[in-house]
HTML snippet that shows the backbone in 3Dmol.js (N, CA, C, O; Angstrom):
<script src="https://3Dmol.org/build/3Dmol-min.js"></script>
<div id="view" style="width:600px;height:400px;position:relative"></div>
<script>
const pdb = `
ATOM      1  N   UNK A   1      35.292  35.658 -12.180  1.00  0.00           N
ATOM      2  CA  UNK A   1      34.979  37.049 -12.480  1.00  0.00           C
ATOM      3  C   UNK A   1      35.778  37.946 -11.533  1.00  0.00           C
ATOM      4  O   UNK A   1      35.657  37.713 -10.330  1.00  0.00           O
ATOM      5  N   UNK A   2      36.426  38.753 -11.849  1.00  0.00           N
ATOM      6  CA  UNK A   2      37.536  39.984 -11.077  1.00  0.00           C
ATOM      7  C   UNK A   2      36.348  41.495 -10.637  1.00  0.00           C
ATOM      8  O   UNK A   2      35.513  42.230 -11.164  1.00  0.00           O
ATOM      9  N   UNK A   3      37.074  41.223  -9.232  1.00  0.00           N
ATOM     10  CA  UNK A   3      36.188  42.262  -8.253  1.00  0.00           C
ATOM     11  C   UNK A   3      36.415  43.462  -9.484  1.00  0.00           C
ATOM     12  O   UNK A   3      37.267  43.522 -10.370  1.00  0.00           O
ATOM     13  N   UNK A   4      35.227  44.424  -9.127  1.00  0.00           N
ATOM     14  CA  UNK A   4      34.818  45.809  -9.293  1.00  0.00           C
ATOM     15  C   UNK A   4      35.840  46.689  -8.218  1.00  0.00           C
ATOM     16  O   UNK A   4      35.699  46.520  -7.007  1.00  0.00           O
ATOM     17  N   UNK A   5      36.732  47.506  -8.673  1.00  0.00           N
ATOM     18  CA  UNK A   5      37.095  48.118  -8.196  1.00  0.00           C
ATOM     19  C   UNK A   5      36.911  49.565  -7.993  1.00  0.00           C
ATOM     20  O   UNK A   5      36.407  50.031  -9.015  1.00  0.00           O
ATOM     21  N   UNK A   6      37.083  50.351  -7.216  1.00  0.00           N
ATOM     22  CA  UNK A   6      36.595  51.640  -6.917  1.00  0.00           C
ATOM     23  C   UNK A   6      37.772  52.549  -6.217  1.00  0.00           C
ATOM     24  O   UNK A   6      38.398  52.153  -5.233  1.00  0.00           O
ATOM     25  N   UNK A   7      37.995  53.839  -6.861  1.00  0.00           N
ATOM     26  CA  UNK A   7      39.280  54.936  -5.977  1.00  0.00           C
ATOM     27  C   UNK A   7      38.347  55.876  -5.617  1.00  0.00           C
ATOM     28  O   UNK A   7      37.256  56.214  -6.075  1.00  0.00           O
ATOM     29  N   UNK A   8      39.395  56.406  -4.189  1.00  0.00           N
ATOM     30  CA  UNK A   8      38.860  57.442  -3.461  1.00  0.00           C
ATOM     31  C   UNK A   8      39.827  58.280  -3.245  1.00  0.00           C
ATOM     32  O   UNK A   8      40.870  57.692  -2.962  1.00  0.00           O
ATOM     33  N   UNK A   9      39.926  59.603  -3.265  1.00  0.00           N
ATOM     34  CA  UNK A   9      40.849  60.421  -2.977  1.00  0.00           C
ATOM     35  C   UNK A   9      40.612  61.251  -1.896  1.00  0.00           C
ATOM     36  O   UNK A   9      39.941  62.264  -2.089  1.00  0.00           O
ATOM     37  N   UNK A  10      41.268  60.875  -0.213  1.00  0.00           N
ATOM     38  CA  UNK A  10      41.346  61.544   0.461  1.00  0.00           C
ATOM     39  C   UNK A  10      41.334  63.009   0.639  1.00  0.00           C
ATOM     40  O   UNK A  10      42.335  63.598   1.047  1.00  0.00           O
ATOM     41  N   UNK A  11      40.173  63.649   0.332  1.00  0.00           N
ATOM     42  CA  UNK A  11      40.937  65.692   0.245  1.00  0.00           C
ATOM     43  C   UNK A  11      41.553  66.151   1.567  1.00  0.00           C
ATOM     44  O   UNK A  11      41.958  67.310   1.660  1.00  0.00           O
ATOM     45  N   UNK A  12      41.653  65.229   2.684  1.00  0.00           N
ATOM     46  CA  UNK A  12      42.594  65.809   3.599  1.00  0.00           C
ATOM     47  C   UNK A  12      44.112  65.402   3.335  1.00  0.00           C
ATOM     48  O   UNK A  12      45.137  65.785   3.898  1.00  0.00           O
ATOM     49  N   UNK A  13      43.998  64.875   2.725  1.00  0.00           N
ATOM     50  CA  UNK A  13      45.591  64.231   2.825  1.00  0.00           C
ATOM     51  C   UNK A  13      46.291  64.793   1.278  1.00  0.00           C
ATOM     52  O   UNK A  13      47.435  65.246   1.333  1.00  0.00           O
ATOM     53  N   UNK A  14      45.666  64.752   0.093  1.00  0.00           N
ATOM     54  CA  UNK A  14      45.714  65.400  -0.765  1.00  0.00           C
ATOM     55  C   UNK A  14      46.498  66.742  -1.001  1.00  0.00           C
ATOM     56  O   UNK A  14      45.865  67.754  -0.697  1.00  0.00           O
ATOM     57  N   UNK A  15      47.751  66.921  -1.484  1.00  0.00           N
ATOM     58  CA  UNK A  15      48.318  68.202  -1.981  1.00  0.00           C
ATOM     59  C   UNK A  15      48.513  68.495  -2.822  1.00  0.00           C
ATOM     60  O   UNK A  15      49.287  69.450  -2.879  1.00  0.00           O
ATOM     61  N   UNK A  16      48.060  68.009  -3.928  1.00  0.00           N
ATOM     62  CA  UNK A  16      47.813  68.845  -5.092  1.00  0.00           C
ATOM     63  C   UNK A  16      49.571  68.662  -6.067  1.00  0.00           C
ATOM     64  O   UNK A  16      50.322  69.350  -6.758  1.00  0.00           O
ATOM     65  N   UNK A  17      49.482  67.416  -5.569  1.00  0.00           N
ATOM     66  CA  UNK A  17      50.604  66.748  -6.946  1.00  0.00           C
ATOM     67  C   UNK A  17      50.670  66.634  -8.007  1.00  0.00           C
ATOM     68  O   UNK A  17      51.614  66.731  -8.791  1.00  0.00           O
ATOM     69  N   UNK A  18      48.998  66.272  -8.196  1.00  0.00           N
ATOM     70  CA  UNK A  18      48.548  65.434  -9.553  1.00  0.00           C
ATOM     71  C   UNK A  18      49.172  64.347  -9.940  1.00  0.00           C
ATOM     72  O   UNK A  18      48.670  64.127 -11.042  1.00  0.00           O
ATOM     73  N   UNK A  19      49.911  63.565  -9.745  1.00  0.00           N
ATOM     74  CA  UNK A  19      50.670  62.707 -10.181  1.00  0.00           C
ATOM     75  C   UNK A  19      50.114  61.194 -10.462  1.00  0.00           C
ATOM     76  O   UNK A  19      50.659  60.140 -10.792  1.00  0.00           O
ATOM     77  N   UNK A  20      48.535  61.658 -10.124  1.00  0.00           N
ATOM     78  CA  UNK A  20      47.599  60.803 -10.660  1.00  0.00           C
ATOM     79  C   UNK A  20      46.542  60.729 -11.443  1.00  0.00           C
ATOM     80  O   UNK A  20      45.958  59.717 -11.832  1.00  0.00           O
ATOM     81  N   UNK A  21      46.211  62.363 -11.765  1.00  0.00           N
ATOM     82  CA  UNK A  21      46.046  62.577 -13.055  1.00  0.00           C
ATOM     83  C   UNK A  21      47.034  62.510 -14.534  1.00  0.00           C
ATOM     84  O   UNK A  21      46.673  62.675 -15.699  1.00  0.00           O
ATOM     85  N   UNK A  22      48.172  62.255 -14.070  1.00  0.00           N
ATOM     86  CA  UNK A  22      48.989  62.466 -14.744  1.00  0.00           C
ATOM     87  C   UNK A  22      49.343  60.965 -15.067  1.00  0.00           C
ATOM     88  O   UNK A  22      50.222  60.680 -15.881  1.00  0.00           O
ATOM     89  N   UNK A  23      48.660  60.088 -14.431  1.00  0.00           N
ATOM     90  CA  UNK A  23      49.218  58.281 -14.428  1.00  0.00           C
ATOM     91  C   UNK A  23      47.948  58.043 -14.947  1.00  0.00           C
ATOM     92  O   UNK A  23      47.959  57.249 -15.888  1.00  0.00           O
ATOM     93  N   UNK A  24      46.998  58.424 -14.673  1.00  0.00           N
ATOM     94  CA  UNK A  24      45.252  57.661 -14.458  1.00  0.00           C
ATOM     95  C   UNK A  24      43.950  59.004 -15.020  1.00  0.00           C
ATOM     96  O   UNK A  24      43.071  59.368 -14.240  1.00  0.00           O
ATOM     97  N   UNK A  25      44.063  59.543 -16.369  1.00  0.00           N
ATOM     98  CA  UNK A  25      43.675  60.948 -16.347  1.00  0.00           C
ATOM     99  C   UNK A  25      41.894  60.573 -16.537  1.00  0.00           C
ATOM    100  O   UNK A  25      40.985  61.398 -16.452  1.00  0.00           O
ATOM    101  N   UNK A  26      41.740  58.890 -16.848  1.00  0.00           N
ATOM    102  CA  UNK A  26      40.438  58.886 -16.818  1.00  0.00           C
ATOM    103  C   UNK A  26      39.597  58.476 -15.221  1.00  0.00           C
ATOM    104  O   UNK A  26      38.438  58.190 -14.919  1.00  0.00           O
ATOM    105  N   UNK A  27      40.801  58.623 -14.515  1.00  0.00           N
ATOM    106  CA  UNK A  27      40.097  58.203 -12.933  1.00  0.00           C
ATOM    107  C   UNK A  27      40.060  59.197 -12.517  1.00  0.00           C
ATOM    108  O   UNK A  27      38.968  59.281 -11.954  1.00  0.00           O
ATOM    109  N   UNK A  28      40.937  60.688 -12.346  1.00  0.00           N
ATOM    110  CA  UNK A  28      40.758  61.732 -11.555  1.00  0.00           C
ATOM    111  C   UNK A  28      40.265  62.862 -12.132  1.00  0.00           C
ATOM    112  O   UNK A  28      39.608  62.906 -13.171  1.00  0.00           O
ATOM    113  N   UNK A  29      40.520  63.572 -11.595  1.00  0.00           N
ATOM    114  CA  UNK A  29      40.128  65.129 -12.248  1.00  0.00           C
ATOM    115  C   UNK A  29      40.527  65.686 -10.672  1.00  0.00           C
ATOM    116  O   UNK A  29      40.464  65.145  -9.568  1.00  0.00           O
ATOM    117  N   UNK A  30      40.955  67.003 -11.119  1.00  0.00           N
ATOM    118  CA  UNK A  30      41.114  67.898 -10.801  1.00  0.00           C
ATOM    119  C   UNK A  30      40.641  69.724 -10.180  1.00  0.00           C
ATOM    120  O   UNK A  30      40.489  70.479 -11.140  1.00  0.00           O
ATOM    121  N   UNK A  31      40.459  70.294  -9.025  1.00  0.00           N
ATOM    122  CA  UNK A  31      39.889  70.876  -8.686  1.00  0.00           C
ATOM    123  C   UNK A  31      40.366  72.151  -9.220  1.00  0.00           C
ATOM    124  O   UNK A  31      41.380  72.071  -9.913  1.00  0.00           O
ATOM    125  N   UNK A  32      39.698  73.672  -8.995  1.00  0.00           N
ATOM    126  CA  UNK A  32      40.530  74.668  -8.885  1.00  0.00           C
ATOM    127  C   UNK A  32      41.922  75.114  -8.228  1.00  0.00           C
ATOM    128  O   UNK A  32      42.732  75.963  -8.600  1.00  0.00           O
ATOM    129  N   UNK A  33      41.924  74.129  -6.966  1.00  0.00           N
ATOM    130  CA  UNK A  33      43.578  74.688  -6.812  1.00  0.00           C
ATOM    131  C   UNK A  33      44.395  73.261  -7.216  1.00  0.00           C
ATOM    132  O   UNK A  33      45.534  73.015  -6.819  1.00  0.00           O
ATOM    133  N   UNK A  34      43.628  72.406  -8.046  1.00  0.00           N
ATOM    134  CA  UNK A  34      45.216  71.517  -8.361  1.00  0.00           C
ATOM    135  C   UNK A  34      44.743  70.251  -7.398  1.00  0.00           C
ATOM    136  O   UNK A  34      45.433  69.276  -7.698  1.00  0.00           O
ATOM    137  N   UNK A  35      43.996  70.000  -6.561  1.00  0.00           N
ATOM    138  CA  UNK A  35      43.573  69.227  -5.572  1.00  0.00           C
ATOM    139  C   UNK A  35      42.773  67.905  -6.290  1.00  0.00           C
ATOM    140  O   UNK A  35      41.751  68.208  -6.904  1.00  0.00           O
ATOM    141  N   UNK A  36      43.232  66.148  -6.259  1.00  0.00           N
ATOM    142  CA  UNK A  36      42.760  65.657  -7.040  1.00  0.00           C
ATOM    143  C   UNK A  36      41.619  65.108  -6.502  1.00  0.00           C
ATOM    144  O   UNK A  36      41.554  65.104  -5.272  1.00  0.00           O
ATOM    145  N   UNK A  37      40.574  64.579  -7.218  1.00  0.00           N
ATOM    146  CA  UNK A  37      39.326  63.917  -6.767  1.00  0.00           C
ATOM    147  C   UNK A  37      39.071  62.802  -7.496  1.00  0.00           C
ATOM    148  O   UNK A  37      39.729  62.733  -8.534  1.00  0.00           O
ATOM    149  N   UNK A  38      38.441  62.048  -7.315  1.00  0.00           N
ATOM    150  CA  UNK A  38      38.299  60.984  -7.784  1.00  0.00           C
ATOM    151  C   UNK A  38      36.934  61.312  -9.595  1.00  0.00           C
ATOM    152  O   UNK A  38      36.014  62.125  -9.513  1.00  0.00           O
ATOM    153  N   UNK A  39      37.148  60.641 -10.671  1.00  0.00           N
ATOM    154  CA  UNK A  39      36.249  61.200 -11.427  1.00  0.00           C
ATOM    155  C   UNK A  39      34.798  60.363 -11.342  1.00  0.00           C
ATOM    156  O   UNK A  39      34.697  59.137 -11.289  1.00  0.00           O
ATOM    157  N   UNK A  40      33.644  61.386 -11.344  1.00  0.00           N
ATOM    158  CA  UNK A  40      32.498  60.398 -10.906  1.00  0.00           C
ATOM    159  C   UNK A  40      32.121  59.671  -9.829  1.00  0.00           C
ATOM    160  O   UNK A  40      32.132  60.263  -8.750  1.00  0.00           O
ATOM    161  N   UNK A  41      31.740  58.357  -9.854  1.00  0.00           N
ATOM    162  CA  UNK A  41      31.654  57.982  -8.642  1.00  0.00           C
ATOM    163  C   UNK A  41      32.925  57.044  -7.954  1.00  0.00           C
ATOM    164  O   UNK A  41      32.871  56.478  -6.862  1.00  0.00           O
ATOM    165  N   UNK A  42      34.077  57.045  -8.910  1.00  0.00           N
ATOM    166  CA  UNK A  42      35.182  56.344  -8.391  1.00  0.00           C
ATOM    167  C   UNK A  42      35.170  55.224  -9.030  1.00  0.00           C
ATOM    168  O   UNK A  42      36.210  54.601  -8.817  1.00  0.00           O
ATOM    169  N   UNK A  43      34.440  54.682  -9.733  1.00  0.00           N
ATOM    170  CA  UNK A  43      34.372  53.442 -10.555  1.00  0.00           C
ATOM    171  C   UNK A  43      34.992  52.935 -11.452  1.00  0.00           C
ATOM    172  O   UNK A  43      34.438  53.000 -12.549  1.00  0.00           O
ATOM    173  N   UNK A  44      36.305  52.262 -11.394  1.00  0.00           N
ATOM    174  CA  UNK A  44      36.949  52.459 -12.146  1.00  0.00           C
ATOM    175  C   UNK A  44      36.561  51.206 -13.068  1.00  0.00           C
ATOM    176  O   UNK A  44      36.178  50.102 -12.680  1.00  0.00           O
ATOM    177  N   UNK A  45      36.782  51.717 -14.582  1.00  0.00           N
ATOM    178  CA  UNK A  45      36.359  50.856 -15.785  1.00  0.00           C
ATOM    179  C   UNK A  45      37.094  49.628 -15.921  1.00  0.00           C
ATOM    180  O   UNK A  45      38.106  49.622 -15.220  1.00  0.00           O
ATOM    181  N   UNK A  46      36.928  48.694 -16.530  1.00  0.00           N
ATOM    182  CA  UNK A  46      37.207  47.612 -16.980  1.00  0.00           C
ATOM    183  C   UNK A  46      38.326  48.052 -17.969  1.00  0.00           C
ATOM    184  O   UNK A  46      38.249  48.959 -18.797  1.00  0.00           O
ATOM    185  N   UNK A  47      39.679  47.000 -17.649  1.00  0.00           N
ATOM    186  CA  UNK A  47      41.081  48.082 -18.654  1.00  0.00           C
ATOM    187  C   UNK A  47      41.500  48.896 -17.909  1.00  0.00           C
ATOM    188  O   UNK A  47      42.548  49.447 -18.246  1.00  0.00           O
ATOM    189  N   UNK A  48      41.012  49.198 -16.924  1.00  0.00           N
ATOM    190  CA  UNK A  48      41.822  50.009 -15.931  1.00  0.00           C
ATOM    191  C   UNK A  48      42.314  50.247 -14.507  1.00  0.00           C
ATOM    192  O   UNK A  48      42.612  51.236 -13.836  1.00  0.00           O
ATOM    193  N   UNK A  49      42.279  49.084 -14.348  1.00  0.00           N
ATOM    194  CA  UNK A  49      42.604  47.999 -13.248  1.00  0.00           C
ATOM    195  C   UNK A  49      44.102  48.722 -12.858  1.00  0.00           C
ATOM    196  O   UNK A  49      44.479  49.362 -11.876  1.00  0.00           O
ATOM    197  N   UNK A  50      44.553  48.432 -13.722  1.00  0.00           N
ATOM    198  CA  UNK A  50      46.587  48.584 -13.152  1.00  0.00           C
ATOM    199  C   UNK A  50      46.611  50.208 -12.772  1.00  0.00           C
ATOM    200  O   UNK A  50      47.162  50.614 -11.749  1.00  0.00           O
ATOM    201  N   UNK A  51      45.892  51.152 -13.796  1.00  0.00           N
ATOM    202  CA  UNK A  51      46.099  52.514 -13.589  1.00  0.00           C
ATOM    203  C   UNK A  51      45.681  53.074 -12.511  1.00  0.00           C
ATOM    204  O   UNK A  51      46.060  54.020 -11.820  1.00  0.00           O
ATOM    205  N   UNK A  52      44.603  52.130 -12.473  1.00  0.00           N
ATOM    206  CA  UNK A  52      44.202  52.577 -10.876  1.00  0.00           C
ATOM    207  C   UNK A  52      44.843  52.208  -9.244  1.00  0.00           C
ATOM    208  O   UNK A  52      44.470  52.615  -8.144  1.00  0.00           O
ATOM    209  N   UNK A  53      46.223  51.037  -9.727  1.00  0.00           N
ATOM    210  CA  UNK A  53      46.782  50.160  -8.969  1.00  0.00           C
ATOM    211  C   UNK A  53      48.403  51.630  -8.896  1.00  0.00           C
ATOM    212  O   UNK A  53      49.093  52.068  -7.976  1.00  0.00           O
ATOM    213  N   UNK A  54      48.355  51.825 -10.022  1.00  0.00           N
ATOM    214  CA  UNK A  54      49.732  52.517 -10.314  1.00  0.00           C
ATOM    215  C   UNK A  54      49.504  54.054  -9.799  1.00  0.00           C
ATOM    216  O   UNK A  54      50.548  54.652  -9.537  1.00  0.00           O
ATOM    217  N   UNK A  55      48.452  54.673  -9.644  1.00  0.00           N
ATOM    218  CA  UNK A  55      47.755  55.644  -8.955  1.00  0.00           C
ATOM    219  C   UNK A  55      47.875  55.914  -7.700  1.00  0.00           C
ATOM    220  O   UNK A  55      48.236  57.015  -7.285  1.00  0.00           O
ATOM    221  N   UNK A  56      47.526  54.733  -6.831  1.00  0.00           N
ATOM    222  CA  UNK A  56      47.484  55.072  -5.684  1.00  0.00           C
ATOM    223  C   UNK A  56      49.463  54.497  -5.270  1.00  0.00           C
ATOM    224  O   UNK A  56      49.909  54.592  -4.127  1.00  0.00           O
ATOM    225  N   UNK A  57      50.027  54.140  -6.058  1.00  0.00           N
ATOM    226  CA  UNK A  57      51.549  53.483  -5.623  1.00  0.00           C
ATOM    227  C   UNK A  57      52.641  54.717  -5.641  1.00  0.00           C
ATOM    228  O   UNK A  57      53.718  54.963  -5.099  1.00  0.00           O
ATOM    229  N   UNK A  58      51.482  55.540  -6.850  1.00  0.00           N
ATOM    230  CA  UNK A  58      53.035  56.936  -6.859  1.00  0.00           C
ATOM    231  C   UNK A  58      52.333  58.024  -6.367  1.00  0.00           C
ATOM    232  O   UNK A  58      52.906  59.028  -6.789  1.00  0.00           O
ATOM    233  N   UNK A  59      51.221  58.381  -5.571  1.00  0.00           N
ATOM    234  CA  UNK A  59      50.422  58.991  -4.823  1.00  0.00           C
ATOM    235  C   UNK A  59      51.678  59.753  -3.217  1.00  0.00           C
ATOM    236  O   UNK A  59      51.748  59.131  -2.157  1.00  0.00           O
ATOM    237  N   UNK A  60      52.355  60.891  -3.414  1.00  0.00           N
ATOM    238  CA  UNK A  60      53.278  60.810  -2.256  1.00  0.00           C
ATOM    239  C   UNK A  60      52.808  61.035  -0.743  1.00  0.00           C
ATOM    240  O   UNK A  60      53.519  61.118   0.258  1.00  0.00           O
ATOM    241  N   UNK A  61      51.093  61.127  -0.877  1.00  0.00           N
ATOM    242  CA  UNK A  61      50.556  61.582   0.118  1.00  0.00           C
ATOM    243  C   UNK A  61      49.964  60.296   0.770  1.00  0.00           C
ATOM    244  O   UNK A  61      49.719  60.119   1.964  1.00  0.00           O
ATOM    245  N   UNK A  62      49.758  59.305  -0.432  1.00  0.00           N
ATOM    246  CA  UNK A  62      49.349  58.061   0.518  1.00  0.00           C
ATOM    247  C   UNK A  62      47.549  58.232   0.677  1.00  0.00           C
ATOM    248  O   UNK A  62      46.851  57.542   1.421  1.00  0.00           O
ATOM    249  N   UNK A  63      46.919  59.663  -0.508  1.00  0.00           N
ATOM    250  CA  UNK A  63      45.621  59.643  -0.452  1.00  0.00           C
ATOM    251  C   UNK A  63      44.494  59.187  -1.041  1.00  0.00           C
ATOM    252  O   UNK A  63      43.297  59.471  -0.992  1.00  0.00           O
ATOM    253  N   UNK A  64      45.428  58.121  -1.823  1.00  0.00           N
ATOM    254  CA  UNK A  64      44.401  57.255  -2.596  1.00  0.00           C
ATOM    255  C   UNK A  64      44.263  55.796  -2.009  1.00  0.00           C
ATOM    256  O   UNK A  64      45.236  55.126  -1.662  1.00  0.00           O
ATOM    257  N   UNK A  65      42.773  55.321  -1.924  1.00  0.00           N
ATOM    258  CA  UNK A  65      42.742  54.400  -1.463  1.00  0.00           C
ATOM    259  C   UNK A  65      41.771  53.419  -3.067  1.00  0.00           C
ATOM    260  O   UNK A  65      40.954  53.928  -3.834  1.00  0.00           O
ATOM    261  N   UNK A  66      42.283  51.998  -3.069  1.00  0.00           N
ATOM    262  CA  UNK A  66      41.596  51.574  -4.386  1.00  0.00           C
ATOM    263  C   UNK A  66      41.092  50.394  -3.345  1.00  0.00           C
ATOM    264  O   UNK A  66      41.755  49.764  -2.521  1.00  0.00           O
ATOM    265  N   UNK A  67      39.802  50.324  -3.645  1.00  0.00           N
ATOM    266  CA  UNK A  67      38.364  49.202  -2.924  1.00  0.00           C
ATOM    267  C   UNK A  67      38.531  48.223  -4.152  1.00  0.00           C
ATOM    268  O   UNK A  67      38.766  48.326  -5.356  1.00  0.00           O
ATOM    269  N   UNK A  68      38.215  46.903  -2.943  1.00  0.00           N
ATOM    270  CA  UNK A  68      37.105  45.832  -4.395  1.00  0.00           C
ATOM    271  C   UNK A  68      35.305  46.003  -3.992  1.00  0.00           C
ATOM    272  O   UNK A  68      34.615  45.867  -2.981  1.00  0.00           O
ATOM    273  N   UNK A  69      35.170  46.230  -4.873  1.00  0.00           N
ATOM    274  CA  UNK A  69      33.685  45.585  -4.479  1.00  0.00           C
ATOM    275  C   UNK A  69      33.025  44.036  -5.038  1.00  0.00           C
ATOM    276  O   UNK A  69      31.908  43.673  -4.670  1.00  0.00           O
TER     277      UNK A  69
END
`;
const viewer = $3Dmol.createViewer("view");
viewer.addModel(pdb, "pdb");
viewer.setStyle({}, {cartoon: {color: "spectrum"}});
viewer.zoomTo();
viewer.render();
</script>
């Protein structure tokens, strides 16, 4: 059985690239100034393993971090 994985989006490190809403639009969302957050509790679904792998790889801030649980 393959760990549960989970993203977190640093809001200090975070500048408002999006470039992971733009890779992963069912993991993040987006604030009023453009600032990404993680969607929900970070849980990322089953099927979405890589997007969440490919997320934090083109991230230029280095503010995504992806957990196993």
């Amino acid at each position: 059985m393959s760990e549960r994985l989970r993203v977190h989006v640093d809001p200090e490190k975070c500048q408002g690239h999006a470039r992971c809403k733009a890779l992963a639009p069912e993991l993040f969302e987006l604030d009023e100034y453009g600032n990404a957050h993680e969607a929900g509790d970070g849980t990322v679904p089953p099927g979405l393993e890589d997007k969440a792998w490919l997320a934090k790889a083109n991230c230029p801030e280095i503010a995504i971090d992806v957990t196993e649980e």
